[in-house]
C-alpha positions in Angstrom: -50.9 -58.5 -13.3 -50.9 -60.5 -16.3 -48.2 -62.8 -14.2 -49.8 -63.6 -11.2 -52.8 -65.0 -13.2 -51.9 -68.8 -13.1 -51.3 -68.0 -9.5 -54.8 -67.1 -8.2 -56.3 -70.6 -8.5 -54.2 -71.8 -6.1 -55.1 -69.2 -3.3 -57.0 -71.3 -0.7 -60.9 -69.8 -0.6 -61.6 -67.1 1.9 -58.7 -67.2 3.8 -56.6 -64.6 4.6 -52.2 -65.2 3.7 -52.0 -63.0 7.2 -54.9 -62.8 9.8 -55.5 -59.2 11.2 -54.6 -59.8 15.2 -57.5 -59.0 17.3 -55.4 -56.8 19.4 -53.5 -53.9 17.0 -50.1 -54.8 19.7 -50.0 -58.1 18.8 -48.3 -57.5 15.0 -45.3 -58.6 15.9 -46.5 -62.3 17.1 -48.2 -62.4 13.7 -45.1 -61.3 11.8 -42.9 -63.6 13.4 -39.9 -61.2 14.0 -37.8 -60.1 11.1 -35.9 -61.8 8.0 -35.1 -59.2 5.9 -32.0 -58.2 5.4 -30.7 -60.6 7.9 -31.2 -63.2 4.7 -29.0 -60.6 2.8 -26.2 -61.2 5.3 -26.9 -64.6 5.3 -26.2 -64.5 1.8 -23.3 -63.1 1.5 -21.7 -65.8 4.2 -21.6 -63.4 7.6 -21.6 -65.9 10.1 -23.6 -65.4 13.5 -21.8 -65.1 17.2 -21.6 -69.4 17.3 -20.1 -69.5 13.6 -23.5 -70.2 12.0 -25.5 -68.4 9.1 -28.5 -66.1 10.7 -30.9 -67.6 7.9 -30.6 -71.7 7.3 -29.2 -71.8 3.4 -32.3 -73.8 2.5 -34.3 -71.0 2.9 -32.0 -68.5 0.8 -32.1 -70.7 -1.8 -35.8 -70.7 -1.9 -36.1 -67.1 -1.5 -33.6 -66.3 -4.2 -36.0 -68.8 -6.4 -38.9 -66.5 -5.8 -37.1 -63.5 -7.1 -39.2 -62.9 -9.8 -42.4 -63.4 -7.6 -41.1 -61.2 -5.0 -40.2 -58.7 -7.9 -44.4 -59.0 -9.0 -45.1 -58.2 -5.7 -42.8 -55.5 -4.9 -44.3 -53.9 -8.0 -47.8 -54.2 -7.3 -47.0 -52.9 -3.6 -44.9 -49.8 -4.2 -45.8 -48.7 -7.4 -49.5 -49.7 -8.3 -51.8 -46.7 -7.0 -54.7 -49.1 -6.3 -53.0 -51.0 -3.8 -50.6 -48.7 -1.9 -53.4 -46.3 -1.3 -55.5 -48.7 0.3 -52.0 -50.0 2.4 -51.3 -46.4 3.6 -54.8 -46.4 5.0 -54.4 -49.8 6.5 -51.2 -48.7 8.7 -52.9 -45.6 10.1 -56.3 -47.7 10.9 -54.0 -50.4 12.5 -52.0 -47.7 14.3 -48.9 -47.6 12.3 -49.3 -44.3 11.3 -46.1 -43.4 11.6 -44.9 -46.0 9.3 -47.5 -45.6 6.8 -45.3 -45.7 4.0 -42.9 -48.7 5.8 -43.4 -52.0 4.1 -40.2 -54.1 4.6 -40.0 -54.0 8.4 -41.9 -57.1 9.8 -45.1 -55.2 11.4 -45.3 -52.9 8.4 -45.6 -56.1 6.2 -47.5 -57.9 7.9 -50.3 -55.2 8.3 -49.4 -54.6 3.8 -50.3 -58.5 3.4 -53.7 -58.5 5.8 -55.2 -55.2 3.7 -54.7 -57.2 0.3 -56.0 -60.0 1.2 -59.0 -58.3 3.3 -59.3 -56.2 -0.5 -58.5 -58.9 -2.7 -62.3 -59.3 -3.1 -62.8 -56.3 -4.6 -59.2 -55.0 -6.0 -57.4 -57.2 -9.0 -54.5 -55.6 -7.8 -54.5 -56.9 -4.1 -56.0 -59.6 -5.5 -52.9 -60.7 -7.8 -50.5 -59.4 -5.3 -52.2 -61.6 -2.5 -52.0 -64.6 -5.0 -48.0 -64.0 -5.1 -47.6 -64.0 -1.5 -49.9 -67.0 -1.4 -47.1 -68.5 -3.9 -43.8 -67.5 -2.2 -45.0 -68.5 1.0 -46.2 -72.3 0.1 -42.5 -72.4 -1.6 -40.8 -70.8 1.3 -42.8 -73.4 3.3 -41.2 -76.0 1.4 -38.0 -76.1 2.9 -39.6 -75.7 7.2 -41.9 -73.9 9.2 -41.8 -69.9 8.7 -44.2 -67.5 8.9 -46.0 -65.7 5.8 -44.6 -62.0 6.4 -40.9 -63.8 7.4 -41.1 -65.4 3.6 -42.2 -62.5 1.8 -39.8 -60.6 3.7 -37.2 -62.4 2.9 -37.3 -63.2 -0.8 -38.9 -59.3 -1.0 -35.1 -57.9 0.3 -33.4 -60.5 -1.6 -34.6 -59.7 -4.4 -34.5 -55.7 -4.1 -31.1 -55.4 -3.1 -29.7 -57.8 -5.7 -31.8 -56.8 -8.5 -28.4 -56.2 -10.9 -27.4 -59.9 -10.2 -30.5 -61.5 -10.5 -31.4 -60.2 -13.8 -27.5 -61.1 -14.9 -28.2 -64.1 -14.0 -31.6 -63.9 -15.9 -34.3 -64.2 -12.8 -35.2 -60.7 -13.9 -36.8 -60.0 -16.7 -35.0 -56.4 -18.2 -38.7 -54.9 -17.2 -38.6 -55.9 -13.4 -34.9 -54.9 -13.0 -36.5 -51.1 -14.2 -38.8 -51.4 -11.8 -37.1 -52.7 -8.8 -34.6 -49.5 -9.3 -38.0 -47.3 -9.4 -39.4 -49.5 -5.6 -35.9 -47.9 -4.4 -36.0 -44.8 -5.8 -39.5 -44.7 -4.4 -39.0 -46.3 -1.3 -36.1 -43.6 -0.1 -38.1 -40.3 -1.4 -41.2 -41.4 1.2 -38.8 -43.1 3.6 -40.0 -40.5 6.7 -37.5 -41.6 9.5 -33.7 -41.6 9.2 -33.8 -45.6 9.9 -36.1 -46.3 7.1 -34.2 -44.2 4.7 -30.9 -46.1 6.1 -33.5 -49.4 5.7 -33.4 -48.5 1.8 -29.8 -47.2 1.6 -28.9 -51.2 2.9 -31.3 -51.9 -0.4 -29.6 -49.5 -2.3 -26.3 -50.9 -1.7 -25.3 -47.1 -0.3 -24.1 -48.7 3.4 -22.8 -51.7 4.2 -24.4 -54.6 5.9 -23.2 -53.6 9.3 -24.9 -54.3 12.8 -28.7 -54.9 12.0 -28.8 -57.2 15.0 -31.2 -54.9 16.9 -32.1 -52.3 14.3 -35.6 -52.2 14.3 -35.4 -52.2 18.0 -33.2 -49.3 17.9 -35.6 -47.4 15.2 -38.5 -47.9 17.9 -36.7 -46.8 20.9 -35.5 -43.5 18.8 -38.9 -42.5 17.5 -40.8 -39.9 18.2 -44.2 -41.3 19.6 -43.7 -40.2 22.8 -42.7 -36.7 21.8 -45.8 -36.4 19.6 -48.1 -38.2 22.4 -46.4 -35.3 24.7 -47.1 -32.8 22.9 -50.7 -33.4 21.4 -52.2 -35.6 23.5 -53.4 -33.9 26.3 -55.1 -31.2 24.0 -56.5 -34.7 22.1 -57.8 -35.8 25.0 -59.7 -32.7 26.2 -61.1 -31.9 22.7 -62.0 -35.7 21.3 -64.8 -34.2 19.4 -62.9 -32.1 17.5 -60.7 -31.4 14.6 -57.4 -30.1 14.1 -55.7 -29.2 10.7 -52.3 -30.2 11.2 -48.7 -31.0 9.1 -46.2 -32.5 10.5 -42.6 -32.7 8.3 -40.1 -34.5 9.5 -36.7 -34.7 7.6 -34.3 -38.0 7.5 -31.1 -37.2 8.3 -28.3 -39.3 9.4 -24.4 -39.5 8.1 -23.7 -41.3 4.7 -20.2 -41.5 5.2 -20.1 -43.8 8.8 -23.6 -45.2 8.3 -24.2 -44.1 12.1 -28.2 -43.2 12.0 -28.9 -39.9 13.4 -32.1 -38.9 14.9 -34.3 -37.3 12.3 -36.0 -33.4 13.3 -39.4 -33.1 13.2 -41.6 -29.8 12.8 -45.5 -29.5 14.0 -47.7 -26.7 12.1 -51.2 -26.4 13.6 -54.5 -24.2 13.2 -57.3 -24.5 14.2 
């Protein structure tokens, strides 16, 4: 809290770092597409199909010098109460509620960065972690045209998955490496798909960097929205007035010794 301070003078007045879309389909437009742990790769010199990095250096450069902004940030997004409850609502209203504890997939952030700064009126916290996006973003900027949630994104992976050699190389203070080990820890107990646990296990440093070219395309086509609209919505549709009590669990699952992602089960309990 106390870091982001200097930084909330410099958020332009009532505007918003990301714009709610007026249509809930239109996320990924506002998002950009992804830059997550494709800067990770980038980082570590994997070349692309034509012998190129996927991310331009400039831009890793500039994302690894907001690591202790992006660390601020991760913080106050995972781990303060104030502002991940009020997230978690934001992905169900913006239906994403299947991803309401998602936050480094480009649509997840994007819709994480729109409810701080819609809150950052009445919340200090969303406030000061809206002031830090403000802040990567204008130095991401710096270096070409990208959008918000692919800035964030970016310098928000960086830093998590290289937390150990950032604070070696003193980035870190020894008080945001502790907490950027509690955002994973965090981040894989509520992970509640097998592709966003394997989404913190490339974090975690527990699979390799293999093919993410397509992941999150992958993780849509296997999920289960169709199953659950299947089974549920035709009993939704004819009782729109109602209410049903219901739990769903759904277990991650997927093989930690090939990295291949397995489909995760999932269980429906209802009553009436």
């Amino acid at each position: 809290m106390l870091r982001a301070q200097p930084y909330l003078r410099r958020v332009p007045p009532r505007r918003l770092l990301v714009v709610p879309p007026a249509n809930s389909r239109s996320w990924e437009a506002v998002a950009g597409g992804g830059m997550g742990m494709t800067a990770a790769r980038s980082k570590e010199g994997q070349l692309n199909d034509r012998g190129y990095l996927r991310v331009k250096r400039q831009f890793i450069d500039a994302a690894i010098a907001c690591a202790t902004l992006a660390a601020d940030a991760l913080t106050l997004k995972v781990l303060s109460k104030e502002v991940k409850s009020k997230v978690v609502s934001y992905q169900v209203e913006t239906r994403n509620g299947s991803r309401t504890n998602a936050l480094l997939s480009g649509k997840s952030l994007a819709r994480a960065w729109a409810c701080v700064g819609l809150c950052s009126e009445s919340c200090q916290y969303s406030q000061a972690a809206h002031a830090l996006g403000w802040e990567i973003t204008s130095l991401m900027q710096k270096c070409g045209a990208i959008t918000a949630t692919r800035a964030t994104q970016a310098a928000m992976s960086l830093v998590l998955r290289y937390a150990e050699e950032f604070h070696s190389e003193e980035r870190l203070s020894d008080e945001q490496l502790d907490a950027m080990l509690s955002v994973r820890e965090l981040l894989g107990v509520q992970a509640q798909c097998s592709y966003a646990e394997k989404n913190v296990s490339y974090h975690d440093w527990l699979v390799e960097l293999d093919d993410l070219d397509g992941f999150w395309e992958r993780m849509d086509a296997a999920s289960y929205k169709n199953q659950v609209v299947s089974i549920l919505g035709d009993n939704l549709k004819l009782h729109q007035d109602g209410a049903i009590r219901m739990l769903v669990l759904s277990a991650p699952d997927w093989n930690r010794f090939d990295g291949k992602t397995a489909r995760d089960s999932v269980s429906f309990c209802t009553s009436s």
